[in-house]
ZAMARGU-4260 file (C-alpha; in steps of 0.2 Angstrom, whole numbers, plus 5000, padded with zeros to 4 digits):
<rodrens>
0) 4787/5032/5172 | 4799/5029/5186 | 4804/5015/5195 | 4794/5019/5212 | 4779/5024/5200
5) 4779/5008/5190 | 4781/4999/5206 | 4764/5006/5211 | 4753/5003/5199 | 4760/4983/5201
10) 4753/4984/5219 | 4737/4994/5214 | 4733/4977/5204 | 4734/4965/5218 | 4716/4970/5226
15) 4706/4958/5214 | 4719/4944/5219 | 4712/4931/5231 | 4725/4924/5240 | 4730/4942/5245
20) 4724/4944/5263 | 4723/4925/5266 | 4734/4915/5278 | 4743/4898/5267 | 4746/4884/5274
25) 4741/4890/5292 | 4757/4902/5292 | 4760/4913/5279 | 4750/4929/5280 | 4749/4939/5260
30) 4750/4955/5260 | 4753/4961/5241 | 4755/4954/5225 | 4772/4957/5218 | 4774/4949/5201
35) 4765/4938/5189 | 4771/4925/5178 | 4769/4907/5165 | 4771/4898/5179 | 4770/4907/5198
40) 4763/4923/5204 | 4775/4931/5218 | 4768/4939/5235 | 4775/4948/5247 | 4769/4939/5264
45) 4771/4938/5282 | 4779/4922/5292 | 4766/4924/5307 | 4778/4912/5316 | 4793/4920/5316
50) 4784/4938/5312 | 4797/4942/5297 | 4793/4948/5279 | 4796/4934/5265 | 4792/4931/5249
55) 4779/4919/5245 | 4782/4911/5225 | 4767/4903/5222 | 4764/4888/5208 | 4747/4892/5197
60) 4734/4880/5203 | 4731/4874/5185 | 4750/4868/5186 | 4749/4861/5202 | 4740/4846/5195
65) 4754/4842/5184 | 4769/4832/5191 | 4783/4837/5182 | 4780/4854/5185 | 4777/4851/5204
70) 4794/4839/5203 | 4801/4854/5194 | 4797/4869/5208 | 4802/4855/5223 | 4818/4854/5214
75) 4821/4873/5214 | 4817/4873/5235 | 4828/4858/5238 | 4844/4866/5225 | 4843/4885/5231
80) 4841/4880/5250 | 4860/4870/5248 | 4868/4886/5242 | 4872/4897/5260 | 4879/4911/5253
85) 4875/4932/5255 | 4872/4936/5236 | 4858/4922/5232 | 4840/4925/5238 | 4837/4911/5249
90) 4824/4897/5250 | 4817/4896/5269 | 4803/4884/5266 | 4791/4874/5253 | 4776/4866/5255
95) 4758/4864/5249 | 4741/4869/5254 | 4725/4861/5244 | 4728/4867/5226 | 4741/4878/5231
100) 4760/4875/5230 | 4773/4887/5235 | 4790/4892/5240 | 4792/4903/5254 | 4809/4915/5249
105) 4821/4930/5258 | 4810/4943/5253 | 4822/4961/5245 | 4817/4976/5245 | 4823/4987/5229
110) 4823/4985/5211 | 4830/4974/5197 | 4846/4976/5185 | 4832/4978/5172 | 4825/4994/5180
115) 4840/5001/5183 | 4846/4998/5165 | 4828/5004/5160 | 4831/5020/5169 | 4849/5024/5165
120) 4854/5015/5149 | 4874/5014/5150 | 4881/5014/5167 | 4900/5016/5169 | 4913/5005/5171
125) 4914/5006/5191 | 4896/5004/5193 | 4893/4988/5181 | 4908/4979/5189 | 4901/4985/5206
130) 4887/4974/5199 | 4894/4961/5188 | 4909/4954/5203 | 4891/4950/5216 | 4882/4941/5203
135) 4898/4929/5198 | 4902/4928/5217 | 4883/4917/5218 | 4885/4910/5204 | 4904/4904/5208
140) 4895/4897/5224 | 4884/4887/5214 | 4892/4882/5201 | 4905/4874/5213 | 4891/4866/5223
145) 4885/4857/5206 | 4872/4869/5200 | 4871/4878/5185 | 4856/4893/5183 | 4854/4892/5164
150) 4842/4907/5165 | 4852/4922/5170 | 4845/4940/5162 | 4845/4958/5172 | 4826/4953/5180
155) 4834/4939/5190 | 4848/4952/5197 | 4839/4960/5210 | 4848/4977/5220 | 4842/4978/5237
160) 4839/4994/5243 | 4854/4992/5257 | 4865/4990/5240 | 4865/4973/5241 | 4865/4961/5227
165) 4854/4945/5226 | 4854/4932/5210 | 4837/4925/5210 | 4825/4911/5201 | 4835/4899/5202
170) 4821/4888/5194 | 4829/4881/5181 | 4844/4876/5191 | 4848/4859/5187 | 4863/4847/5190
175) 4879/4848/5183 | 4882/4832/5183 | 4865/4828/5177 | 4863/4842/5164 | 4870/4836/5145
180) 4856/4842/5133 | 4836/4843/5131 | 4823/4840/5120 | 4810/4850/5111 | 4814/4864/5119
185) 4825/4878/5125 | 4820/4887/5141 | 4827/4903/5145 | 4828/4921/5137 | 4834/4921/5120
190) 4846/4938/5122 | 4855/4928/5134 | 4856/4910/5130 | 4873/4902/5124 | 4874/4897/5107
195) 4877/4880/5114 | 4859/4881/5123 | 4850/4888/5107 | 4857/4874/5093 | 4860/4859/5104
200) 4851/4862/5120 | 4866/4858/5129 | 4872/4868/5147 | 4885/4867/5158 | 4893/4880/5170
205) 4900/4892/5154 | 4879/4897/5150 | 4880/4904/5164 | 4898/4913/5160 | 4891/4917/5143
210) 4874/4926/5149 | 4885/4937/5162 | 4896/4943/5148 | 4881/4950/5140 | 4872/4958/5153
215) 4890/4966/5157 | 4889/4971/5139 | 4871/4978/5142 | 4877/4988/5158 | 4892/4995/5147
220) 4883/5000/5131 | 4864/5004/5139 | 4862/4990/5125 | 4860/4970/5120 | 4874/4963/5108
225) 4862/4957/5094 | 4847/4965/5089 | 4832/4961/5080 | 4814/4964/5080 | 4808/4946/5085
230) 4817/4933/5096 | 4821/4922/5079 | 4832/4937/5075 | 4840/4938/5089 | 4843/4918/5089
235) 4850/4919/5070 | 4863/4934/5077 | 4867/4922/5094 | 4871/4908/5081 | 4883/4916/5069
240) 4888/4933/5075 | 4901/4936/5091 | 4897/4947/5102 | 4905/4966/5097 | 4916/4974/5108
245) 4908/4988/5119 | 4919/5000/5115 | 4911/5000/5097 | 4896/5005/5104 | 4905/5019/5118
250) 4918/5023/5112 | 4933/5025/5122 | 4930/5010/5137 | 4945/5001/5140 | 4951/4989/5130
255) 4954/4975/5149 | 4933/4976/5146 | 4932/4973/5127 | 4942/4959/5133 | 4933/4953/5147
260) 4916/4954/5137 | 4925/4944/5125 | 4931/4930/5134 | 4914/4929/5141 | 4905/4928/5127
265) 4917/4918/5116 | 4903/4907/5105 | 4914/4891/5108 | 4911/4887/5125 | 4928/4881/5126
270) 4937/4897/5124 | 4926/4902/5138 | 4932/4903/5157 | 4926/4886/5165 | 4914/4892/5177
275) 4909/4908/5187 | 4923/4907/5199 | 4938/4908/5185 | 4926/4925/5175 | 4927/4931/5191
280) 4947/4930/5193 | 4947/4938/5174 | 4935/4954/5181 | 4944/4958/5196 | 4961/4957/5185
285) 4952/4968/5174 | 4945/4980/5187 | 4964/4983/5194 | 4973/4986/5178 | 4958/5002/5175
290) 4965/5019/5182 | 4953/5029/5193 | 4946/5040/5177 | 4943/5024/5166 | 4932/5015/5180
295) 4923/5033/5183 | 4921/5038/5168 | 4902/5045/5163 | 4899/5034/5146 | 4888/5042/5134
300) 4871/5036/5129 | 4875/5030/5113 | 4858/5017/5113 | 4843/5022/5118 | 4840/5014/5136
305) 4823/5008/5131 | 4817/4990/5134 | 4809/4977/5124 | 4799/4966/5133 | 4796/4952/5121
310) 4816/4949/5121 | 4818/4951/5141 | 4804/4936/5142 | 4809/4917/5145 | 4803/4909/5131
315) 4799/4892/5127 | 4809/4889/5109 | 4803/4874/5099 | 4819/4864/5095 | 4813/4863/5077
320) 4818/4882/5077 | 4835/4884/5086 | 4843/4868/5077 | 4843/4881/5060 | 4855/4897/5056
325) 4843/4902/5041 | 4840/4921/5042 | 4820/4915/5038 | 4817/4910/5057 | 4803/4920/5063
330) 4786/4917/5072 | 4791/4908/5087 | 4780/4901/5099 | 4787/4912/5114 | 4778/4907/5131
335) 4780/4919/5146 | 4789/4911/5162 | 4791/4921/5180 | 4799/4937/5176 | 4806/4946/5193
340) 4800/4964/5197 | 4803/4975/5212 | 4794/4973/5228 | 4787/4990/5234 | 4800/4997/5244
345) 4799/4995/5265 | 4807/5010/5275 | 4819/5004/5287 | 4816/5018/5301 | 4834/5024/5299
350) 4844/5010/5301 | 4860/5013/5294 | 4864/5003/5277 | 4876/4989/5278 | 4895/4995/5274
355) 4912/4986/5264 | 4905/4980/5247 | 4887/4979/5249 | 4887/4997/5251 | 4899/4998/5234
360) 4882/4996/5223 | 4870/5006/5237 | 4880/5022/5233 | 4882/5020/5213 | 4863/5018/5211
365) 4861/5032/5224 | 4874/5042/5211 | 4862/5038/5197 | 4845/5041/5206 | 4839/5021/5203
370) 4832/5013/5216 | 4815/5015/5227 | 4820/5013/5246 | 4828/5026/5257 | 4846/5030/5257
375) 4856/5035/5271 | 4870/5046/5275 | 4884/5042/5289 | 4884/5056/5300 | 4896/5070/5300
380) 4908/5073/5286 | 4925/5062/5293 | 4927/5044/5291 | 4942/5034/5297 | 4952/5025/5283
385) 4949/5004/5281 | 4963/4993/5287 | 4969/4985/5271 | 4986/4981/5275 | 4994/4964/5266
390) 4978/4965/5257 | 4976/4962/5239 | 4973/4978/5228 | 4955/4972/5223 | 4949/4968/5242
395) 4959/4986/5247 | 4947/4996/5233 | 4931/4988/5237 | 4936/4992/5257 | 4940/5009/5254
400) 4926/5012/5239 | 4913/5006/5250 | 4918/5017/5264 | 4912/5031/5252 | 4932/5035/5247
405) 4942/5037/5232 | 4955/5026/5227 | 4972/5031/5220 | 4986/5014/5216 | 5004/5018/5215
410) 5014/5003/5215 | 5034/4997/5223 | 5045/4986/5226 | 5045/4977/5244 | 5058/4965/5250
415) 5044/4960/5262 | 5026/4960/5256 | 5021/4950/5244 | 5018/4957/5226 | 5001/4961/5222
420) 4996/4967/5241 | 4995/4983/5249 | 5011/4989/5257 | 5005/5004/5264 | 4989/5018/5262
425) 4992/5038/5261 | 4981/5042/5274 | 4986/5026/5287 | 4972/5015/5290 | 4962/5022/5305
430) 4964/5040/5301 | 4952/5053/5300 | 4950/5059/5281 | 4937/5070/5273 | 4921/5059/5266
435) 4921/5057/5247 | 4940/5061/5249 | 4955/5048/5240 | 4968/5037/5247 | 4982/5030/5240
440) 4985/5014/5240 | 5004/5008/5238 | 5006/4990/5229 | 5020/4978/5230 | 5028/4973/5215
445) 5037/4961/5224 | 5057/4961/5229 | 5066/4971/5217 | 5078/4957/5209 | 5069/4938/5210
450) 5081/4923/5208 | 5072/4912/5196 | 5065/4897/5202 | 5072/4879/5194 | 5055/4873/5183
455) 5064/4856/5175 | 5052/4846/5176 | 5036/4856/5179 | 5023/4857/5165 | 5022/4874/5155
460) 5006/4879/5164 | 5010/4877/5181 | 5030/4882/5178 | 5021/4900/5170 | 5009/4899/5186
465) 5028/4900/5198 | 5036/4913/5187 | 5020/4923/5191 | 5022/4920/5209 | 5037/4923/5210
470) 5034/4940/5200 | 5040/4938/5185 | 5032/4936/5169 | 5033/4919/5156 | 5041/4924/5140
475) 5046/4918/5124 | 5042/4899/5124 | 5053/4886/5114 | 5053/4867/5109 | 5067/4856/5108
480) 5069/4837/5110 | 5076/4828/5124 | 5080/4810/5130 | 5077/4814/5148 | 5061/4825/5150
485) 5045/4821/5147 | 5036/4828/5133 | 5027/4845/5138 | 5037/4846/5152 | 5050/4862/5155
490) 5069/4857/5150 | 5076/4872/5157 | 5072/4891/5161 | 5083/4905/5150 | 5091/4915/5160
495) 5094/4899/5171 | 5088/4894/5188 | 5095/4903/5202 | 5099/4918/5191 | 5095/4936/5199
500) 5083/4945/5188 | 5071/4963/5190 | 5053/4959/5195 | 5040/4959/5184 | 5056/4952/5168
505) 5051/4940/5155 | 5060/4922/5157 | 5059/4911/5141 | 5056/4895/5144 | 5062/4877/5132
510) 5050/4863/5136 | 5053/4847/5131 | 5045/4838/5114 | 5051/4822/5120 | 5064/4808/5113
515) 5069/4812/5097 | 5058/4800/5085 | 5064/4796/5065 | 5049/4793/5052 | 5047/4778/5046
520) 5047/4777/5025 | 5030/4772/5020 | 5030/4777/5005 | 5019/4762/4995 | 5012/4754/5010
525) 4994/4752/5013 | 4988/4763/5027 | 4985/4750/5039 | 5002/4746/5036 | 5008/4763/5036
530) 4998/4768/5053 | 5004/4752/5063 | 5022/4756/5057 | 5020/4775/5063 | 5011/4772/5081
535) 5025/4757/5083 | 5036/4773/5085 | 5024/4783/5097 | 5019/4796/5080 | 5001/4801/5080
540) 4992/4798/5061 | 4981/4810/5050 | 4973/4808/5033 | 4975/4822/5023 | 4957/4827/5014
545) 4964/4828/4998 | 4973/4813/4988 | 4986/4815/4974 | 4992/4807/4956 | 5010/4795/4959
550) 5018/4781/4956 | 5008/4771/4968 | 4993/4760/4965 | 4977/4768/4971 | 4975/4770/4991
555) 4991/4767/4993 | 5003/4781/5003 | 5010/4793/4991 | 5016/4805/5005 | 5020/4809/5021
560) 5024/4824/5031 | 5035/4827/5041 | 5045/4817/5025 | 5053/4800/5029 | 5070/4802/5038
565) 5064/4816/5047 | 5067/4818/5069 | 5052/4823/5077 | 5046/4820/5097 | 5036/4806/5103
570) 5017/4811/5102 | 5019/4823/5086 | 5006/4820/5071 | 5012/4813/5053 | 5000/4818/5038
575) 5000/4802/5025 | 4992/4808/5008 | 4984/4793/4999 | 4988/4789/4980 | 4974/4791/4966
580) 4986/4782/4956 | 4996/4786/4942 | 4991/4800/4930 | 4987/4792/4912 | 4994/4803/4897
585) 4995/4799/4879 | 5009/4791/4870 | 5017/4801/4855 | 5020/4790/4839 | 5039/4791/4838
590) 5044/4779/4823 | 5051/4784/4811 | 5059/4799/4819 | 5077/4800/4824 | 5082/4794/4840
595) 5086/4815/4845 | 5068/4819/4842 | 5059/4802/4849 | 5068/4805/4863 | 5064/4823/4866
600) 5045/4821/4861 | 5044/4807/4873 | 5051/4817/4889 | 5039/4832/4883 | 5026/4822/4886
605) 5032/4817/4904 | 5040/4798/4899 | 5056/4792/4903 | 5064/4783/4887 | 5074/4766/4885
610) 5084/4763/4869 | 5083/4745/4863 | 5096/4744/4847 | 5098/4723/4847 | 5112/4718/4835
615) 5106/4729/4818 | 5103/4746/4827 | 5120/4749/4836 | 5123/4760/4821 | 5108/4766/4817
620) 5097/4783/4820 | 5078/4779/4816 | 5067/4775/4828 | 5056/4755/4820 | 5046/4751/4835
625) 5040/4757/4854 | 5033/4748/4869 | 5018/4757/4870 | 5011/4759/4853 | 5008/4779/4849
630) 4989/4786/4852 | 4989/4774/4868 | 4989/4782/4886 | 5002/4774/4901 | 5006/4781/4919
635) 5016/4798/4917 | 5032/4796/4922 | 5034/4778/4916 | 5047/4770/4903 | 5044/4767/4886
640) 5057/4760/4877 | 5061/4763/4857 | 5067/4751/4845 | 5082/4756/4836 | 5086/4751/4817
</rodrens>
């Protein structure tokens, strides 16, 4: 069934509603039922004040009785309408009228991600980035306002039919300065929770990061990341499986996006990019390194395209459940929440759609035959070339894509424009060129020969941060000590400061470990001893795990390393090894043998060996007495002394 058709058979089922045709809270005219869910059923409605379309989310009455799950939707009003910015739905109003409470939303006519990727399955690399740098854009705005969406899936991705992307529902959007964990529960969609969300409840700015990673991986592939025929499954997979590289499922997409999925996805949240802002640096670094073929290339379907909807609904997880990585979890208690689906789509009576990067998506899905609402064509078959001048290579593409051209890079040296931005364009900006034809975009790659700049002093990242700038790359890095620069900080640059070098070379840098710092011998000290001895000398202390056999009583410090005598900076870690004490071995029973073979038993067996002769044994060769009698055990490596007669 296609999108428009699916679309109308959800409108033919809003006749038996009974809000529909009724006027809430003396304003808000309904006109159609859009969407059902756990918690709201969406309309599409009239603002009779301001005559404009809305959307009207309305909370089930039998919820409306309960506090927190009022608190909850008047929380959603008051985040969303604080976040002013073109790719998130907005929030005009919110009030209540007798059981009824409600949100009154932008309303946007089109289709989900979800319908698109029902419909198409894989979608190329132009297209999901087309997609992907929007979404990051709203959440960047968010997450730098404090807000983290935690529920982020293809059905709260919504693709207007001017080509515009919105991010929506932001219902669970909570805090981050507030959010650390919850109890009992994980809300969300299990496909696209973190693993940090499924085992410990825990959310901060890199769920978000991690749930874009897999829906890129889903626009790539026509696929999710980790299968499994019941959310349990797919849990168990999110818990100890990485994400796989899209390439393994197309083969032949660029390595820059089997990077980019990666980085995104990475299960430590820590190896993630902090927020939506810093993944959204990484794509557009990715987009510019693909050539024109890569980005356009027709992927094939190597998934079916076909949709489970028990893994695309939020689900409430108990926390008995996601705390285990058992391959048994199975059975879980899922709960439907809200789930975003297309309004019918409203004719604009041939006004023409939006241009620059809103029109970027509007023409992909019009390439794929997605979407429900009528597209339209600029008249005649010339358009005049963008201004992208002194641009930046990503902001020139997305100008010239979204005036329906092609875009070829070639890239040289400029004494004068800064590397990275547009030096010139192949037809110039404001000429008349063919539709659907390509220009060529020439890119800076900075002055020819850079002097380098002097980094003593800086610390590594920021002195890697200027050699960038200054278009060169950071190289080889080294550590050496030093009485005069701080530890971590840049001693000097090799070639040297001031030194002419080509744009784009690598420049090795020493950084400083700090003053040169002698260990201690602690060797038989106590480890209090030992540590307060260490730290006196600005040295870090560890424990090794496992403890060995010596000469030293039990719990004492058997051995250290970096060994005793040894230089190394202020700040750097010593491993102490604790003693079990020594080995026990048995003694051999020497007497009566020569002195020769006393002795050489006795080292055999790992003792040192003292002669005693007294006055009666300097001439003699046979072995009376010993210290320790034979049959007996003493610590390897100990003395034992032979009586001589």
């Amino acid at each position: 069934m296609s999108v428009a058709a699916r679309r109308l058979t959800c409108v033919d089922t809003t006749l038996q509603d009974p809000l529909v045709g009724q006027v809430l809270d003396g304003r808000y005219r309904v006109e159609a039922r859009i969407a059902v869910g756990g918690m709201a059923t969406v309309y599409r409605a009239v603002d009779t004040r301001l005559d404009r379309v809305l959307a009207l989310k309305v909370m089930h009455p039998t919820l409306a009785a309960d506090g927190s799950f009022v608190e909850r939707f008047i929380r959603e009003a008051k985040s969303v309408a604080r976040l002013s910015h073109p790719n998130v739905v907005g929030v005009y109003d919110q009030g209540t009228d007798g059981s009824y409470v409600y949100l009154a939303m932008e309303y946007v006519a089109g289709c989900t991600l979800r319908d698109v990727l029902r419909e198409r399955g894989a979608l190329q690399p132009r297209a999901a980035l087309d997609i992907l740098e929007p979404i990051l854009a709203a959440l960047g705005a968010a997450h730098r306002a404090g807000f983290v969406h935690r529920d982020m899936k293809p059905e709260n991705v919504l693709i207007g039919d001017d080509g515009r992307v919105k991010v929506a529902d932001f219902g669970l959007v909570r805090s981050v300065d507030t959010v650390t964990s919850t109890t009992g529960t994980v809300l969300g969609t299990v496909a696209y929770l973190a693993p940090e969300q499924l085992e410990h409840g825990t959310t901060d700015t890199r769920v978000d990061v991690y749930a874009c990673g897999v829906m890129l991986y889903e626009m790539l592939t026509g696929g999710k990341p980790h299968g499994g025929d019941t959310p349990a499954q797919v849990l168990y997979h999110a818990l100890n499986d990485d994400v796989p590289p899209p390439s393994a499922a197309v083969p032949g997409l660029p390595y820059e996006l089997d990077e980019l999925v990666a980085s995104a996805t990475a299960r430590p949240p820590e190896l993630r990019p902090y927020d939506a802002v810093a993944l959204l640096a990484q794509t557009l670094e990715a987009r510019s390194a693909l050539s024109v073929e890569q980005l356009d290339a027709v992927p094939p379907q190597a998934r079916t395209a076909g949709h489970d909807n028990a893994e695309d609904r939020t689900s409430v997880i108990p926390r008995s459940l996601t705390v285990s990585r058992s391959a048994g979890l199975d059975g879980m208690n899922r709960t439907s929440r809200f789930e975003t689906s297309p309004p019918p789509p409203r004719r604009t009576g041939g006004t023409p759609p939006r241009r620059g990067l809103l029109a970027i998506v509007a023409a992909v899905l019009l390439v794929l035959g997605v979407g429900g609402g009528i597209w339209y064509i600029n008249s005649g078959q010339f358009t005049k070339v963008p201004a992208v001048l002194a641009q930046s290579e990503a902001v020139a593409k997305q100008r010239i894509q979204g005036a329906g051209l092609g875009v070829k890079v070639e890239r040289a040296f400029s004494d004068t424009v800064k590397r990275g931005k547009v030096i010139r364009t192949d037809p110039e900006p404001g000429d008349r060129i063919r539709d659907n034809d390509t220009v060529t975009l020439t890119i800076s790659k900075g002055p020819e020969t850079v002097a380098l700049p002097d980094l003593k002093g800086y610390r590594l990242d920021k002195a890697k941060d200027r050699l960038k700038s200054a278009g060169l790359e950071p190289g080889l890095v080294t550590r050496e000590f030093s009485d005069e620069v701080i530890r971590g900080q840049v001693i000097r640059t090799e070639p040297g400061a001031g030194t002419k070098a080509s744009s784009g070379s690598a420049v090795a840098l020493v950084v400083s470990r700090g003053a040169p710092v002698e260990i201690p011998d602690v060797a038989g000290d106590s480890v209090e001893d030992a540590t307060a001895a260490l730290e006196d000398e600005g040295l870090k202390v560890e424990i090794a795990s496992e403890q060995v056999n010596s000469e030293y009583d039990k719990g004492l410090v058997a051995e250290m390393s970096p060994g005793a005598g040894k230089q190394v900076g202020a700040g750097d870690t010593v491993t102490l090894t604790l003693s079990k004490g020594p080995e026990m071995i048995e003694v051999p029973d020497v007497v009566g043998d020569s002195v020769d073979d006393a002795t050489r038993k006795l080292e055999d067996a790992g003792f040192e060996v003292d002669e005693d002769r007294g006055l009666l044994g300097l001439f003699g060769d046979e072995v009376k007495g010993q210290s320790v009698d034979g049959g007996e055990t003493a610590p390897k490596g100990s003395t034992i002394t032979i009586e001589i007669g």
